[in-house]
N, C-alpha and C positions, 0 to 999 in steps of 0.2 A: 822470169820470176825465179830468186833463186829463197832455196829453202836453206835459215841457219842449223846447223849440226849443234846437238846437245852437246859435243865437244866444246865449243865456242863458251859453252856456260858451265865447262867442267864434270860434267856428269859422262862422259868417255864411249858416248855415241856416234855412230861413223854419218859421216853428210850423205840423206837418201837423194840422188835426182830426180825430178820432176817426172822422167822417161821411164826409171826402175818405176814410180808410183804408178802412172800411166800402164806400164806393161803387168803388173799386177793386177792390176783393175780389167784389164783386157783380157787375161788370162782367169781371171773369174768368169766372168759372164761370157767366157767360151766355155766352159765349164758346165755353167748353167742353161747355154743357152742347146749345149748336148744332152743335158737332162731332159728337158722340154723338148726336145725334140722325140725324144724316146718315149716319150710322156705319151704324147700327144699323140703318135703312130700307135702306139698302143690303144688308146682311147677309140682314135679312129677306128681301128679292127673291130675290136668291144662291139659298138658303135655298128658295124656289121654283122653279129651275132646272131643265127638263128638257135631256136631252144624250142625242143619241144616234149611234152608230159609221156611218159611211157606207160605204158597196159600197167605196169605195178604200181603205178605215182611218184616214181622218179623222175628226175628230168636228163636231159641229156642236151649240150648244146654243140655247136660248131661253127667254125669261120668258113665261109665256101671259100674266099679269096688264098686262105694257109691252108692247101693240104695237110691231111694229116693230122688240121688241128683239132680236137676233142675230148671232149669232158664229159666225166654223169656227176651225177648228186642227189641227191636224198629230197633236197630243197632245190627251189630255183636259185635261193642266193650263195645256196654252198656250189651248184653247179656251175654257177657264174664267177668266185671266186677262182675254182678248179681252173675254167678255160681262160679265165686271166693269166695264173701261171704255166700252164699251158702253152699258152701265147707268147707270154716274156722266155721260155726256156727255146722255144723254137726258135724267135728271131735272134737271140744270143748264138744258138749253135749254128745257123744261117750265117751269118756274120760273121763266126770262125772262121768255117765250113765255105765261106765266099759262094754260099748259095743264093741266087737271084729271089728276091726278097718283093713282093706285091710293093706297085706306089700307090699311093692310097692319100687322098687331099692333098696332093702335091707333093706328098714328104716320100721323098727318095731317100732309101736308106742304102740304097746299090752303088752309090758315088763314091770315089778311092779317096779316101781321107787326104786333105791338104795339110800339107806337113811345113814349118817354118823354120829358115835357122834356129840353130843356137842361140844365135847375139840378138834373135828378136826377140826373146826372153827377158 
């Protein structure tokens, strides 16, 4: 399949190939599909969340699986917002940090990034 260039009809656009469109679209939804993956690890955790009411009517919650991770709040849904970020700042500085990271529904976040040429771009 070849695609005509806007050049061809004078408007002074360069011929895209089939492979540059392909590798764009490919490098999208790698993109996306790292989102979702973060997404999803995330939720997972969530997802393991213990929270419980304190003697003043606060709440307090934690992950057991992320050391260290912990939150209070006033509400359950402000406490819950709290150990979301919480959560997100922890596996961000883990992942600097190359700190061994819980697998959790399968999603391995400890894997060393696959990296591809240049020219697969």
């Amino acid at each position: 399949m070849h695609l005509k260039s806007a050049k061809n009809h004078n408007l002074g656009a360069k011929l895209v190939s089939p492979q540059t469109i392909w590798s764009n679209i490919c490098l999208k939804y790698n993109e996306m599909a790292i989102q979702y993956i973060l997404t999803d690890y995330v939720n997972q955790m969530m997802a393991q969340a213990v929270y419980d009411k304190l003697e003043d009517g606060t709440f307090s919650g934690r992950i057991p699986l992320c050391k260290g991770v912990i939150a209070f709040g006033s509400t359950l849904r402000e406490c819950e917002d709290e150990l979301r970020s919480t959560l997100e700042d922890w596996i961000l500085t883990g992942l600097k940090l190359n700190h061994p990271l819980p697998v959790v529904a399968m999603i391995d976040l400890n894997r060393e990034p696959a990296y591809e040429p240049v020219g697969a771009v």
